[in-house]
C-alpha angles and dihedrals in degrees: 000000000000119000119235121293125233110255094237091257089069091039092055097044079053102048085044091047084056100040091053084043086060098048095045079052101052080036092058089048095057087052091058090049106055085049102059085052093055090041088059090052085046089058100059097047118120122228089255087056101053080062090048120118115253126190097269102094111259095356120126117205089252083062099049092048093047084050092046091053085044092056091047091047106044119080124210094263087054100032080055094047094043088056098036090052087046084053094247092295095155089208091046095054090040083052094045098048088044088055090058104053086030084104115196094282141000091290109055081051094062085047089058102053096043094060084070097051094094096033124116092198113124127171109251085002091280104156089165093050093046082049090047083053099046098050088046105046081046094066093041082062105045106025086072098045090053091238112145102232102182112190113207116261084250095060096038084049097054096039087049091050098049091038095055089040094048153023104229110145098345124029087246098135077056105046097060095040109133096022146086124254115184132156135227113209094028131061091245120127116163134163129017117250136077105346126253114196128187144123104293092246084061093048094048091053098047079049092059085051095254096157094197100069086055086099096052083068135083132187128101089269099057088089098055090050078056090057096043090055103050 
């Protein structure tokens, strides 16, 4: 005897709930990609790079790595209470998270960090804006040290879509209303305006609001997201 058969409401929610669980699932490898390739380039720093500047004000690469493990290591319950109990001082509960995942010296920090790389742990749930962190921060390591760090065109494709949709760290949803981001070597067009044209890494991180790769785009409108950005 057959067992009782789902009405088709309940057959398509399920087939939705499996489809988003396959997704979450490709998005979380993409995470862990784009951290093994960060935690090669962590291996072959030398002592004098991990005090380097990067392109986050004031932050060392020793600091963004130790932010970056803290963001693949905080759930949603202790990234609240971190920022409840900083008063939600956005730069105090940055500073307090990074002092926990710091270490003693460069290499406890890499440890650090590459305990995350397989994690699927994300503050608010945001798999996307972990991602967005991980492809820009990235880039503020590597850019100044003069290391070529490459994301995949998945993971650029996803960060450019959410940045441009919504402010999470950064305004950036904000910052590119009433203009056109496309991009030149990736199939990525959002918004209606002036245009603004670049490869996809260059519009994320203007995105992101790293003036200095301003210049790297074109479009009538590049000159409005400088402005924007002074």
């Amino acid at each position: 005897m057959s067992g009782p058969t789902l009405g088709w409401g309940l057959q398509l929610k399920y087939a939705a709930l499996e489809r988003s669980a396959v997704r979450a699932n490709h998005d979380w490898e993409l995470v862990g990609i784009e951290r093994a390739k960060l935690a090669e380039i962590l291996g072959n720093l030398s002592t004098q790079q991990w005090q380097e500047s990067t392109l986050c004000d004031q932050w060392q690469v020793r600091d963004v790595v130790a932010h970056l493990a803290a963001a693949g290591a905080t759930g949603t319950g202790a990234w609240l209470v971190n920022m409840l109990s900083s008063g939600f001082n956005t730069d105090r509960h940055n500073d307090r998270l990074l002092g926990r995942y710091l270490g003693s010296d460069p290499e406890a920090t890499r440890e650090n960090f590459e305990q995350t790389v397989h994690k699927t742990v994300a503050p608010l749930n945001s798999v996307h804006g972990l991602l967005t962190e991980i492809i820009v921060h990235g880039q503020d390591i590597a850019v100044p040290l003069g290391i070529k760090l490459e994301p995949s065109r998945q993971s650029l494709r996803l960060v450019a879509s959410f940045m441009a949709t919504k402010n999470f760290a950064v305004n950036s949803h904000t910052l590119v209303k009433d203009l056109r981001f496309s991009a030149t070597d990736y199939p990525f067009a959002h918004g209606e305006g002036p245009a603004v044209t670049g490869k996809l890494l260059d519009l994320v991180m203007v995105m992101a609001g790293r003036k200095n790769f301003v210049a790297k785009l074109d479009g009538e409108g590049a000159a409005q997201i400088g402005r924007r950005l002074s």
